[in-house]
Phi, psi and omega in degrees: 000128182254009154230151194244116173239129174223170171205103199256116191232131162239141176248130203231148131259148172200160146312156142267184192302157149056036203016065159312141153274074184289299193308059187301157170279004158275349174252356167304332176278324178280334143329322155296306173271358167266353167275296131029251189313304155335297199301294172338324200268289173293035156037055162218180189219152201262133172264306165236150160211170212152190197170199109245178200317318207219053148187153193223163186248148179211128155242078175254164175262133202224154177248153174335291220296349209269193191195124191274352194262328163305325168291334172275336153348289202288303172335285197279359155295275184322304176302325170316304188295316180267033128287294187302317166310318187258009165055019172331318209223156167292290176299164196253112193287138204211138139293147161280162176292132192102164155202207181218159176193130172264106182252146196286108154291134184287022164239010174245349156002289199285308204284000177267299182316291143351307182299305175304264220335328203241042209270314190297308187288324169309333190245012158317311201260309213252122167275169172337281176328298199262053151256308127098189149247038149275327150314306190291322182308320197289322181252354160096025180316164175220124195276158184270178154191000000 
């Protein structure tokens, strides 16, 4: 066989540092659109994203070749810097260390797509933790150490 076929799905979550509320509603786009700009650069693609004030959600697509903890590496490196460099935020913007990854069945797509999108009404009712650890639950997580 001479072409190589996957379908690599990630739901990727992280913090900001101490889950600050950084993430204002004027830097959600730009912000966005500079991982964007990442992805485009590291040849993997943000399918979806959202967030909130002091977390953000990723759903990409990935090739064998890619490494999720290198991509999450370049995300949260790069966007630190150029928020600070670029005076984004009042305070000084920092990710916390760590993140989660989830991998997506491609018939669970639209309901992952969904989750982000509604990331603001969801978390009217449900906080971080427990969210989570409804993740884990769901998924049968292994916590790292």
């Amino acid at each position: 066989m001479s072409q190589n076929f996957f379908s690599i799905w990630i739901h990727l979550v992280w913090t900001t540092k101490r889950r600050q509320p950084l993430i204002h509603r004027q830097l959600k786009k730009p912000l966005y659109d500079k991982m964007r700009e990442i992805a485009n650069e590291k040849d993997f693609r943000i399918d979806f994203i959202n967030g909130v004030e002091d977390h953000v959600h990723l759903l990409i697509s990935i090739q064998p070749k890619h490494s999720v903890s290198d991509i999450v590496k370049h995300l949260k490196g790069i966007t630190n810097s150029w928020v600070n460099k670029n005076q984004l935020t009042l305070d000084y913007f920092e990710w916390q260390d760590g993140f989660s990854a989830f991998s997506v069945s491609p018939l669970q797509l639209q309901k992952v797509r969904n989750y982000i999108r509604y990331q603001e009404k969801h978390h009217k009712s449900k906080g971080f933790d427990d969210e989570m650890q409804h993740f884990g639950r769901l998924t049968n997580s292994i916590k790292s150490y």
